[in-house]
C-alpha positions, -999 to +999 in steps of 0.1 A: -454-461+557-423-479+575-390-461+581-373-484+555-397-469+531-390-434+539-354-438+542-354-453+512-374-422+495-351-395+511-319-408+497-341-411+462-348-372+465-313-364+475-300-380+447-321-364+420-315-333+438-274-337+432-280-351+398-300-314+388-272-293+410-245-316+389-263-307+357-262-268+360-225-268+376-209-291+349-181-269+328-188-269+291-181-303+271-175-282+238-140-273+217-139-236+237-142-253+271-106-271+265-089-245+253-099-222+277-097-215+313-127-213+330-132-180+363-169-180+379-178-154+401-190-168+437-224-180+434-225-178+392-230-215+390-265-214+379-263-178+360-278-177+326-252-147+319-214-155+303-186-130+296-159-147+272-133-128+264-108-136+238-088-112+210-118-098+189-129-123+157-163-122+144-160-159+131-154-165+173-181-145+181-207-162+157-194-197+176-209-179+209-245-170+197-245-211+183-270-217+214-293-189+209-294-197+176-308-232+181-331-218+208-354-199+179-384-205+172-393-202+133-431-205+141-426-171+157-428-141+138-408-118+161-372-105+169-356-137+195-318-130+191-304-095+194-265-091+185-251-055+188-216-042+177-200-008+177-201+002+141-219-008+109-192-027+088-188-052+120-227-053+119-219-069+083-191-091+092-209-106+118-241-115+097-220-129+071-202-154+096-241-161+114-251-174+081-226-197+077-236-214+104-255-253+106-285-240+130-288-200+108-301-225+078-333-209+066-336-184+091-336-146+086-306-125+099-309-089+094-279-066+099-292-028+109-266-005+094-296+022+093-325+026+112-348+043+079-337+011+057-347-011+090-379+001+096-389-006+058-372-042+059-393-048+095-428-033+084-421-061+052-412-092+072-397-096+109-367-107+112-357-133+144-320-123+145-313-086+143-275-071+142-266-039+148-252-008+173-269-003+203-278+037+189-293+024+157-317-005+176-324+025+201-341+044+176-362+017+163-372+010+197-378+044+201-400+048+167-418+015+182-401-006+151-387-032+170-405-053+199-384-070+224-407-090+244-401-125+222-364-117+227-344-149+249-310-137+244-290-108+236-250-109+226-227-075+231-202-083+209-167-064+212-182-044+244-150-027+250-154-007+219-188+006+230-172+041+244-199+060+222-231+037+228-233+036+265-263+057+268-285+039+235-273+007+253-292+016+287-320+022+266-320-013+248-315-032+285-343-012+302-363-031+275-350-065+273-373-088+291-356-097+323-356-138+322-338-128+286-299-144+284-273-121+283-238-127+268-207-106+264-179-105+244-146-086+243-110-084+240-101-076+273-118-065+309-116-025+305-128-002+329-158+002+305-163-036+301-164-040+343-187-012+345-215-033+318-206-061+340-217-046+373-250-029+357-260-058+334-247-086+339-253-099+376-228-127+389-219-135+355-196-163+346-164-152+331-145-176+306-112-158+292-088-176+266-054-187+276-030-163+282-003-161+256+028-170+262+057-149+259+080-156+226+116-155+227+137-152+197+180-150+196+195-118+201+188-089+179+171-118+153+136-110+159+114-120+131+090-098+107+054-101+099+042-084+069+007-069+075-022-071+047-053-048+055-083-070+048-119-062+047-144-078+077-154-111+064-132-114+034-096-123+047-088-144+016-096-117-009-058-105-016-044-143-021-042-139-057-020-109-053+000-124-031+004-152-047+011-135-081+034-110-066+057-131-046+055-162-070+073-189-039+083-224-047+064-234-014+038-219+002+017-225+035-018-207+041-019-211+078-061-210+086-079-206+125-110-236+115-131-261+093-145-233+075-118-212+067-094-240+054-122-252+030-125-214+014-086-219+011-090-248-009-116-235-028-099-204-038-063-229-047-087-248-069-103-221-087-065-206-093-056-235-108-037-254-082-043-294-076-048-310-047-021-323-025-003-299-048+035-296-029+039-255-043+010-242-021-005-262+011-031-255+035-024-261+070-040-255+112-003-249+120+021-276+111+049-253+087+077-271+068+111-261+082+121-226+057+094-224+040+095-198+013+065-180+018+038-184+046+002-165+046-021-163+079-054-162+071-069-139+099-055-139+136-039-173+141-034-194+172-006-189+202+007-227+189+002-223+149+023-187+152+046-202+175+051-234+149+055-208+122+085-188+137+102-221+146+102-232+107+118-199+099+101-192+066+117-164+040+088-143+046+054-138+065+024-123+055-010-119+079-037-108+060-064-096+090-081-064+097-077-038+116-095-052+150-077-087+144-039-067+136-044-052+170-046-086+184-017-098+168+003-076+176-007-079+218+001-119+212+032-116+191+051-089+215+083-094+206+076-097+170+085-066+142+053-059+120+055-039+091+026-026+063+028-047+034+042-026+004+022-039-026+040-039-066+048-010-082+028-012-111-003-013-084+011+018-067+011+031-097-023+027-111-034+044-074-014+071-084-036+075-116-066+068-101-058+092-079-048+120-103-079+113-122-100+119-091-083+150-082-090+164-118-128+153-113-127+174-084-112+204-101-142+203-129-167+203-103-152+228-079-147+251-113-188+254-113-216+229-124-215+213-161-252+222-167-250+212-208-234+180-194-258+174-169-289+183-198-272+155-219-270+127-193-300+135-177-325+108-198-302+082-190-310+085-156-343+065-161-325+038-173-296+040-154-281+042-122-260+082-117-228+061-109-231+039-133-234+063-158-204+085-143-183+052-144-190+047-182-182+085-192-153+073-176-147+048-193-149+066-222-125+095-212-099+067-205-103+054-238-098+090-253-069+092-239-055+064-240-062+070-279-042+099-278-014+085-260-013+060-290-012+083-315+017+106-301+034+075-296+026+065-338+035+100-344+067+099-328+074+063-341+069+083-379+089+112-372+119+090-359+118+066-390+119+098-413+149+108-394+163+072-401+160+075-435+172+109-442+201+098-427+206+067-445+201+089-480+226+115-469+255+083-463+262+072-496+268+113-509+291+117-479+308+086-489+314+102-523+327+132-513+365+138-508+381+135-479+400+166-466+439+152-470+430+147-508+439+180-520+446+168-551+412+158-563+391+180-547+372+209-567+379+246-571+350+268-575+368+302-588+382+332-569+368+344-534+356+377-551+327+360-569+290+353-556+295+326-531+261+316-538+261+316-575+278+282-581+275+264-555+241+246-544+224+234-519+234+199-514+275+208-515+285+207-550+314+232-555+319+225-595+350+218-610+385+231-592+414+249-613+445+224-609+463+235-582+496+243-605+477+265-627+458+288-596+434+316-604+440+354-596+424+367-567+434+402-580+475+409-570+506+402-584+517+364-582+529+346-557+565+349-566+570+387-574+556+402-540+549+443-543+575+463-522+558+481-489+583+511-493+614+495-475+646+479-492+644+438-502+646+413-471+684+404-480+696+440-477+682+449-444+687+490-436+711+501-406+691+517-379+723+539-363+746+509-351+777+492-361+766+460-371+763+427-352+801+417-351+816+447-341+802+454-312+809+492-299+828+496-264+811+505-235+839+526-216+855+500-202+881+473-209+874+438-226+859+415-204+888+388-204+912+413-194+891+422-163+876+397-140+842+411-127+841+432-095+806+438-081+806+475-074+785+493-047+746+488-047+730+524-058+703+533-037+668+520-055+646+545-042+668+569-060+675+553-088+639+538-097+622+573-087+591+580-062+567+543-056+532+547-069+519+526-040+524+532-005+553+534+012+568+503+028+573+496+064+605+495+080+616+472+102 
């Protein structure tokens, strides 16, 4: 073999060699690799383990396990994907957004909110993608339910909420095979999330989203967001309320992907609204300037929020949960979010619900209803027990609801009765004299008689003497009045005076021969006599 020959294969080798090296080191070609920034640890380029972090969203977490997913092998009858999450509902969220996926088609995705139910659902038929909390996995591991050894890759989904799992998840990594993937997810690097770094996750890769940036509003203008608590999964399940209750001449349902912005649609269409229809649009971000009403559908982009407060809309609405309202809220700093305060007519049905529950409560807590219980109790092999509380129910509503209606048809009765009493009583009011007609009106005898003899009940007085011609009432008449022992009015007696004209003399000379002369003050104390109070101060 010549030197040109050997050169020749050297440079060959060296180039396949940079070719693998360039393979392994080249960033990600997908949507998350250009909207993100990209940190690797020194010497992570060839590391099998990732660390995204990025505000907490199940729908973004299912876009992360798209790999493993396409990685299983249906042939195989084992667990190959292992997702945990720290509670039970997220176990469900998650599922739901895995099966929505292209490469989930067909396969099996069991969520583990309880390790009895899971070890019956195993024993039946394995499952290749298994969700659930790193405690509830770690007792089917430790009942020998679940087998890890077919297992290629395992997901910690929101690990910075994993306070309360740290032990159950050392037991599930001391069995994960050790050539198995490894991928984290969380909102933030936490003390807790660097410590499952160091321990499980060896020189791993770290890709975080871009930072948001800050938002600045004019002076004492900041705008409001309107929170609506959603369920996990089911972020458009208030529209109709929404759009019932604010009833906005435009509308914009701002949405995060594909997926969401074709349940929007769906959910317009079966509400009645057209398509291209200019009262409610669905939209990535773009918002018509003042805009009556817009309506995020779960945590929505730095760019499609920051395009939404510089349309200034009447009024905002996110409807997340309570993972993704936390998020918001860190993005949208300077930002004022309020609860949303829902109709009064559904506060009020709360309240009844809520008073009906409370007297539940009070029938049970007053001691068991055993003849009750004896008369439902064969309708439990038919029926379900809550199904059958829900339709006693149903049937004390209807009672009193009954009842309600017939106080009301009672009081409806009574009040008519009323109306036409009174309406019988007008016209013998009408007939009745007025009280300036003297003349006319009736005379039912002297006082002395039986009040009660003549006169009846509905205020007939009989016929009145004329009032030149008056009755008795047992005295002399009116114009020859009885003397009371003293002389007639004109002659009036003397009582020991002269009379009016003369008046007597008083000692002392008339008073216009005089003029008056004040004479000395007499002393009062002497003259008025001793003062029943006490005595006055001097000066």
């Amino acid at each position: 073999m010549g030197f040109a020959e050997l050169l020749v294969r050297a440079l060959d080798y060296k180039r396949k060699t940079n070719d693998t090296y360039a393979a392994h080191a080249a960033p990600l070609t997908s949507e998350d690799a250009v909207t993100e920034q990209e940190r690797e640890t020194a010497g992570a380029v060839r590391s099998a383990h990732v660390a995204h972090f990025f505000p907490t969203d199940w729908a973004q977490t299912a876009q992360r396990a798209l790999g493993a997913l396409e990685r299983i092998d249906a042939a195989t009858a084992a667990p190959q994907l292992i997702i945990t999450v720290p509670d039970a509902t997220a176990a469900l969220a998650l599922t739901r957004e895995l099966s929505m996926l292209p490469p989930a088609a067909g396969l099996r995705i069991l969520p583990v909110t309880g390790a009895t139910r899971a070890t019956r659902l195993l024993a039946e038929t394995p499952a290749p993608v298994i969700v659930g909390t790193p405690g509830t996995l770690g007792q089917l591991i430790a009942g020998s339910h679940l087998k890890l050894a077919n297992v290629h890759t395992i997901i910690l989904g929101a690990a910075d909420e994993y306070e309360t799992e740290i032990d159950a998840l050392a037991t599930l990594m001391a069995e994960l095979p050790k050539t198995a993937s490894r991928v984290l997810t969380a909102a933030s690097a936490t003390p807790l999330v660097e410590n499952v770094l160091e321990r499980y996750f060896h020189r791993a890769r770290r890709i975080t989203a871009d930072a948001p940036l800050p938002l600045t509003f004019p002076l004492a203008t900041p705008p409001t967001i309107h929170l609506y608590p959603t369920a996990p999964g089911a972020p458009l399940a208030p529209l109709t309320e929404l759009l019932d209750e604010f009833d906005s001449p435009s509308t914009a349902i701002v949405v995060n992907d594909t997926r969401s912005e074709s349940q929007a649609r769906s959910a317009l269409a079966a509400l009645g609204y057209e398509a291209g229809s200019p009262l409610v649009t669905v939209t990535r971000g773009d918002v018509a300037p003042y805009t009556s009403l817009v309506l995020f559908v779960g945590t929505p982009s730095m760019g499609a929020l920051a395009t939404a407060l510089s349309a200034h809309p009447a009024r905002m609405v996110a409807m997340v949960s309570a993972r993704q309202r936390a998020a918001l809220e860190k993005m949208a700093a300077g930002v004022i979010f309020v609860p949303f305060e829902r109709s009064r007519a559904a506060r009020a049905a709360r309240a009844r619900d809520g008073a009906m529950r409370a007297t539940l409560r009070g029938v049970l807590a007053a001691g068991f209803p055993a003849r009750e219980v004896l008369a439902l109790e064969p309708l439990l092999t038919e029926h379900d027990g809550l199904a059958i509380a829900a339709a006693a129910l149903r049937l004390y509503e209807q009672a009193r609801n009954d009842i309600a209606a017939a106080k009301q048809a009672g009081r409806d009765e009574l009040r008519e009765e009323q109306k036409a009493a009174k309406a019988a009583a007008a016209p013998a009011a009408e007939d009745r004299p007025r009280s300036g007609d003297r003349g006319s009106r009736p005379f039912s005898g002297p006082r002395d008689r039986d009040r009660g003899s003549d006169r009846n009940r509905t205020g007939d007085r009989g016929e009145r003497a004329p009032r030149g011609d008056k009755p008795s009432f047992g005295g002399p008449p009116r114009g020859d009045k009885p003397s009371f022992g003293g002389p007639p009015r004109g002659d009036k007696p003397s009582y020991g005076g002269p009379p009016r004209g003369d008046k007597p003399s008083y000692g002392g000379p008339p008073r216009g021969d005089k003029p008056f002369e004040r004479g000395p003050r007499p002393d009062r104390d002497t003259d008025r006599g001793p003062r029943s109070g006490p005595p006055r101060r001097k000066p």
